[in-house]
C-alpha positions as CSV (number, residue, x, y, z in Angstrom):
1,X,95.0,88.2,143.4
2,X,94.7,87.9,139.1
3,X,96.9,91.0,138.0
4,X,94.9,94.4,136.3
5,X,96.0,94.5,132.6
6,X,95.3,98.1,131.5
7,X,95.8,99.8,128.4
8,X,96.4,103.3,128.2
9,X,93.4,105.2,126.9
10,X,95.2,106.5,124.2
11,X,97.2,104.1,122.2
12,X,98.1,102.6,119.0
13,X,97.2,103.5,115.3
14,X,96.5,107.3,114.6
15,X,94.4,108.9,112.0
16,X,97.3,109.4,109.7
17,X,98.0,105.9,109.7
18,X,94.4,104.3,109.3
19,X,94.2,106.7,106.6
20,X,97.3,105.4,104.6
21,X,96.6,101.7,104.9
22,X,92.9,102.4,103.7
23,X,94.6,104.3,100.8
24,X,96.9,101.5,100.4
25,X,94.5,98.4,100.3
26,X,92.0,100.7,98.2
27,X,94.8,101.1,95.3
28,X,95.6,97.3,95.6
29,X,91.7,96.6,95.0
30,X,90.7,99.2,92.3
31,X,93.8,98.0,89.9
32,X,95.8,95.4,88.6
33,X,99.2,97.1,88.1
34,X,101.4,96.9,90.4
35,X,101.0,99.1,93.2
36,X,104.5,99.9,95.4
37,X,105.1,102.1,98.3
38,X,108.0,104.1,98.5
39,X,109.6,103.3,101.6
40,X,108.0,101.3,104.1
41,X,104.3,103.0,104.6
42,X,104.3,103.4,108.2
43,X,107.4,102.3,110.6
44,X,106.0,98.7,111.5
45,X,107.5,95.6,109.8
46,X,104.3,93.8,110.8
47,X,102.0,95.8,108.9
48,X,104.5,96.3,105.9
49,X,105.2,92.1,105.6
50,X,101.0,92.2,105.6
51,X,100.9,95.0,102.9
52,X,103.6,92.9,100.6
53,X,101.3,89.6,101.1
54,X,98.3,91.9,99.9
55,X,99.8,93.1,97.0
56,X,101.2,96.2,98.1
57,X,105.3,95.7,97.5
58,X,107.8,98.0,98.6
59,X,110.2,100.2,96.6
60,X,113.4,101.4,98.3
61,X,114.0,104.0,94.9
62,X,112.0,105.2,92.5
63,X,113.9,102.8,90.2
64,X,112.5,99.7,92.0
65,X,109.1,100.8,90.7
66,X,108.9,100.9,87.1
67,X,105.4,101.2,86.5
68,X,102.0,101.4,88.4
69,X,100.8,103.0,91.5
70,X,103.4,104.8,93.8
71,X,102.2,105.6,97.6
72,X,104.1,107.7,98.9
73,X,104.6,106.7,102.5
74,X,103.3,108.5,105.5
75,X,106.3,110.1,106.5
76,X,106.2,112.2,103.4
77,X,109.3,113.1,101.0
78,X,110.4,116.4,99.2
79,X,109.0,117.4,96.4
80,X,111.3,116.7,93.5
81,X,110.2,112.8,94.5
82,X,106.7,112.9,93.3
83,X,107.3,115.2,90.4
84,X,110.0,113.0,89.0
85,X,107.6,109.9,89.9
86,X,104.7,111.7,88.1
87,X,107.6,112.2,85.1
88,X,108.4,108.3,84.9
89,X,104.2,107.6,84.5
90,X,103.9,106.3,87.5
91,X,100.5,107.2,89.3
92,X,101.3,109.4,92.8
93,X,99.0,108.4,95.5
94,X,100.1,110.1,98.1
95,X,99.2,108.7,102.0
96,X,101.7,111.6,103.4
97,X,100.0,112.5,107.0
98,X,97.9,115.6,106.6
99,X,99.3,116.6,110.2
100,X,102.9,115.9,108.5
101,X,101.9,118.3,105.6
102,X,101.4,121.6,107.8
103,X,104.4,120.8,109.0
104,X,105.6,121.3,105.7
105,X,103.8,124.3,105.0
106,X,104.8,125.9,108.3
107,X,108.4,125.5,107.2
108,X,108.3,127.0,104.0
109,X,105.9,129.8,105.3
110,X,108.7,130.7,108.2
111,X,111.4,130.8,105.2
112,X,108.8,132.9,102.8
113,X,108.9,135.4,105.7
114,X,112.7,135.4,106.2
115,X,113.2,133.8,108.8
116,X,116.3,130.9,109.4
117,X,114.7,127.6,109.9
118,X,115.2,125.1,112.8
119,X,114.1,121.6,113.1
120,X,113.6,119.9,116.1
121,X,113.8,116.5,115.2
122,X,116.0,113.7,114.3
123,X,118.3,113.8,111.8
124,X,118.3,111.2,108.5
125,X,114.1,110.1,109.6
126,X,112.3,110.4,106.6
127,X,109.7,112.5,108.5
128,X,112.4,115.2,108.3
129,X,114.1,114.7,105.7
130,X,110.8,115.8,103.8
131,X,110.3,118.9,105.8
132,X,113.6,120.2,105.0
133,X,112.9,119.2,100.8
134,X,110.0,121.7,101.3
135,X,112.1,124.5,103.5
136,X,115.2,124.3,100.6
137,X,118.3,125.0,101.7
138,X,119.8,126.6,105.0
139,X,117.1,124.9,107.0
140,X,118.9,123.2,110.0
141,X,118.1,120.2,112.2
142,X,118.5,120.4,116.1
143,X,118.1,116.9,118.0
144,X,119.1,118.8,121.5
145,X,119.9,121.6,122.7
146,X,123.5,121.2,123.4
147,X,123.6,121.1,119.1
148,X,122.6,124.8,118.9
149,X,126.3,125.3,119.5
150,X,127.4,124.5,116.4
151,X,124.6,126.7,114.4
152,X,125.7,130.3,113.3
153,X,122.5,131.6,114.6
154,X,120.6,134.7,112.7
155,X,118.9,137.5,114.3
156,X,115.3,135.8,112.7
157,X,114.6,132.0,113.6
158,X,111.8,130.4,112.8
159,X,111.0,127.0,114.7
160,X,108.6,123.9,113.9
161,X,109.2,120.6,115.2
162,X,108.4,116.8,114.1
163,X,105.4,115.3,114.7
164,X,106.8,112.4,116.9
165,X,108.9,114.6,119.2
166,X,107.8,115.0,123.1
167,X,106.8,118.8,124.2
168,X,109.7,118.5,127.0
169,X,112.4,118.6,123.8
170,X,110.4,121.2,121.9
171,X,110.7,123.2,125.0
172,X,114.6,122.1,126.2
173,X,115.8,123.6,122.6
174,X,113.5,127.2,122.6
175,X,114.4,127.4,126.1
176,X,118.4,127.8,125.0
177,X,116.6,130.0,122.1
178,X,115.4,132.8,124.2
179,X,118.2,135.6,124.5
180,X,120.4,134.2,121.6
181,X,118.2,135.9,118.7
182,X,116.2,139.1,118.4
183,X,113.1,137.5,117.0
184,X,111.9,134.1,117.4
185,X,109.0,132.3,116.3
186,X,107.6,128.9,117.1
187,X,105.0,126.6,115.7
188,X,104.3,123.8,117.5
189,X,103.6,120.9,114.9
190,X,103.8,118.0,117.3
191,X,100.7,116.1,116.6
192,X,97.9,116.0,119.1
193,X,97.8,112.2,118.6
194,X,101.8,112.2,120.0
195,X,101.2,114.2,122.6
196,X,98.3,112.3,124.0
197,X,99.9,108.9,123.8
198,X,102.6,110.6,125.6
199,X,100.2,112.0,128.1
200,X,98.2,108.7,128.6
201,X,101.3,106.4,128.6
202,X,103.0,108.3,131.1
203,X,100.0,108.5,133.4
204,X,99.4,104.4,132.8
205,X,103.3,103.8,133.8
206,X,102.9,106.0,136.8
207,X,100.6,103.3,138.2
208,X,102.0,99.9,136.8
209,X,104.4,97.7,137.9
210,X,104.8,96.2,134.7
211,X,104.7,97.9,131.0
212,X,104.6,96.8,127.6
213,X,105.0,99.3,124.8
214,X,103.9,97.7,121.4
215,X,105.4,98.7,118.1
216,X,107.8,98.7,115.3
217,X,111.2,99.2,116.7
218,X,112.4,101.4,113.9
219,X,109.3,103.7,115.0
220,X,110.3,107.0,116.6
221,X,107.0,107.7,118.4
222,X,107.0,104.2,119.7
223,X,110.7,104.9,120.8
224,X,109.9,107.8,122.9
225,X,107.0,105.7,124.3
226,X,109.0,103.5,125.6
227,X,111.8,106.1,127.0
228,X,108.9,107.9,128.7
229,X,107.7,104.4,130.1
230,X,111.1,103.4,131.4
231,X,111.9,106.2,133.3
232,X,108.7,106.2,135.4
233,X,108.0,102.2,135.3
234,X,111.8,100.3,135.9
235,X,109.8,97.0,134.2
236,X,109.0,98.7,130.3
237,X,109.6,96.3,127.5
238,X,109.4,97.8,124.1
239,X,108.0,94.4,121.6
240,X,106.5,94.1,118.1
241,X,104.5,91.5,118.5
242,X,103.2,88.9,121.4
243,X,105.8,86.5,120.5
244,X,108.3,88.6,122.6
245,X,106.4,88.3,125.3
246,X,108.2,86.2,128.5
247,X,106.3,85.1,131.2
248,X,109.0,86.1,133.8
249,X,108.1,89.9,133.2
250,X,104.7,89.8,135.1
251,X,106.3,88.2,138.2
252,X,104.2,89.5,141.0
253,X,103.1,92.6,138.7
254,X,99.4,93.8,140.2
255,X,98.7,96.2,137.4
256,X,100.5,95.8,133.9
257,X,99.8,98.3,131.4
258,X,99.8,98.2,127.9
259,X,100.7,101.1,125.4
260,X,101.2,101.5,121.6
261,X,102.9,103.9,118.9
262,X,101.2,105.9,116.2
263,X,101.7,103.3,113.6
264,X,100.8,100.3,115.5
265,X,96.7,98.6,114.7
266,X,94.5,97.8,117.2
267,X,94.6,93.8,116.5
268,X,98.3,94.0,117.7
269,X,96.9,95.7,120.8
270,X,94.4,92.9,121.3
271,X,96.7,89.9,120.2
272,X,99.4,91.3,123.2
273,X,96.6,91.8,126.0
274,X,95.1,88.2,125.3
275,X,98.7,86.6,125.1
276,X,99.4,88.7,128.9
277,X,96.4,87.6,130.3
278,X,97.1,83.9,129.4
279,X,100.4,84.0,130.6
280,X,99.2,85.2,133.8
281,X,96.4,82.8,134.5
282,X,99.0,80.0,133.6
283,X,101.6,81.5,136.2
C-alpha cells in the first residue's frame, strides 16, 4: 500500500513573515537605491539567497549600508538602531513582527510599573536581544528554570516570553516562580501562530511513522518543531530544502508527515511533498 503523505494543518510561513517579504520586494520595486536588510529578514537562508538575487542585499552593521532603504528584519532590534539608521539618512522600513512588538511593549510596560523583568527565551537571538533594548537595563534572560538560581530575585517580577518559545517552558520557569516572590505577573507573548504549529505538529507526529520538519536550521521555531517531533516520532528529520531528502527515510513508513516553521513559504512545503511522493512511488 502507497504511503499517506500528510502535512500538518498548521505549517510554514506566518503572518509576520508574509508581511516582511511583501514589504521587502515592495521597497525593491518602488526604488532604485539600494535597499539592504539588517540582518538576515527572517531565519531561512533560502529565502534570504532569493531576496539578495532580487535586489534586496544584506547588511550585517549599519556600516554595510551606506545609503538607501534599511528593513529592519522581523526579529526586531532596540531602539538606538533605527534612530541612529534614521541619523545616517538612511530610510527605516521596518518589517519587525507586530506580534514581536507587543512583546516589546509588554516589557517596558512591566518595568514602567516597577516590576523586575524576566525573559524566557534564548539568550544572544536577535528576537531578544530587541526586547531587552526596549526593557533597558536589569532585564534578565531565563532559558530554563534551573537558571533562576543565579538571579537575585525581587519581591516584584514581571514575566513575558519570546514568541518562538513552547507553552511547556513558559510554564517549567513560572512554575519555579510561584513561592520565590511576593508578586508576580505574567504575559504570555508566545504567538498564536507558534503555539498552533506546535499543537498541529505534535498531533501529526503522534500518528506518523516518518516526519519531515522543513526550515532554516538557524530558525528557533523550526528548532523546537523538530524537538517536539523527535520525541513523539523516533524518524524526524529537520531539512531546508528537498535536496536533503534520502529515500532510505520512508522505508516501510505508512503515513509520513510533513511540518514547517514560521519563516518557511509555502513553495518549500510543496517542492518537499512532491519530491516525497516521487521518492516513494520510485521505491
Amino acid at each position: 500500500m502507497a504511503a499517506k503523505i500528510v502535512v500538518a494543518e498548521h505549517a510554514g510561513a506566518c503572518y509576520g513573515v508574509e508581511r516582511a517579504l511583501k514589504l521587502a520586494r515592495h521597497a525593491c520595486e518602488a526604488t532604485d537605491t539600494p535597499v539592504h536588510t539588517l540582518g538576515p529578514l527572517i531565519h531561512n537562508p533560502l529565502v534570504v539567497r532569493d531576496l539578495e538575487t532580487a535586489g534586496v542585499e544584506l547588511a550585517e552593521t549599519l556600516d554595510d549600508a551606506r545609503n538607501g532603504t534599511l528593513i529592519i528584519r522581523t526579529h526586531g532590534v532596540v531602539p538606538e538602531v533605527i534612530e541612529e539608521a534614521r541619523s545616517r539618512g538612511l530610510e527605516v522600513l521596518d518589517a519587525t513582527c507586530p506580534y514581536v512588538k507587543k512583546v516589546h511593549e509588554s516589557a517596558a510596560k512591566l518595568v514602567a510599573e516597577g516590576y523586575q523583568l524576566l525573559v524566557i527565551g534564548e539568550a544572544g537571538h536577535p528576537e531578544v536581544e530587541g526586547i531587552l533594548g526596549h526593557a533597558g537595563p536589569g532585564a534578565q534572560v531565563v532559558s530554563e528554570a534551573e537558571e533562576l538560581d543565579r538571579i537575585k530575585l525581587g519581591s516584584k517580577v514581571g514575566v513575558v516570553v519570546q514568541t518562538t518559545q513552547t507553552a511547556e517552558r513558559l510554564a517549567e520557569v513560572t512554575s519555579a516562580l510561584v513561592g520565590r516572590v511576593r508578586e508576580l505577573r505574567i504575559v504570555n507573548t508566545i504567538c498564536k501562530a507558534t503555539g498552533e504549529r506546535q499543537r498541529a505538529a505534535a498531533e501529526l507526529a503522534a500518528v506518523s511513522d516518518c516526519m519531515v520538519v522543513v526550515g532554516g536550521k538557524n530558525s528557533g521555531n523550526t528548532r523546537r518543531l523538530a524537538e517536539i517531533c523527535s520525541s513523539i516520532c523516533d524518524r524526524t528529520h529537520h531539512i531546508e530544502s528537498e535536496q536533503e531528502l534520502e529515500a532510505a527515510w520512508f522505508t516501510d513508513a505508512r503515513t509520513i508527515g510533513i511540518t514547517a516553521g514560521a519563516s518557511t513559504p509555502q513553495a518549500h512545503i510543496d517542492r518537499v511533498r512532491a519530491c516525497i511522493e516521487e521518492l516513494v512511488d520510485a521505491s
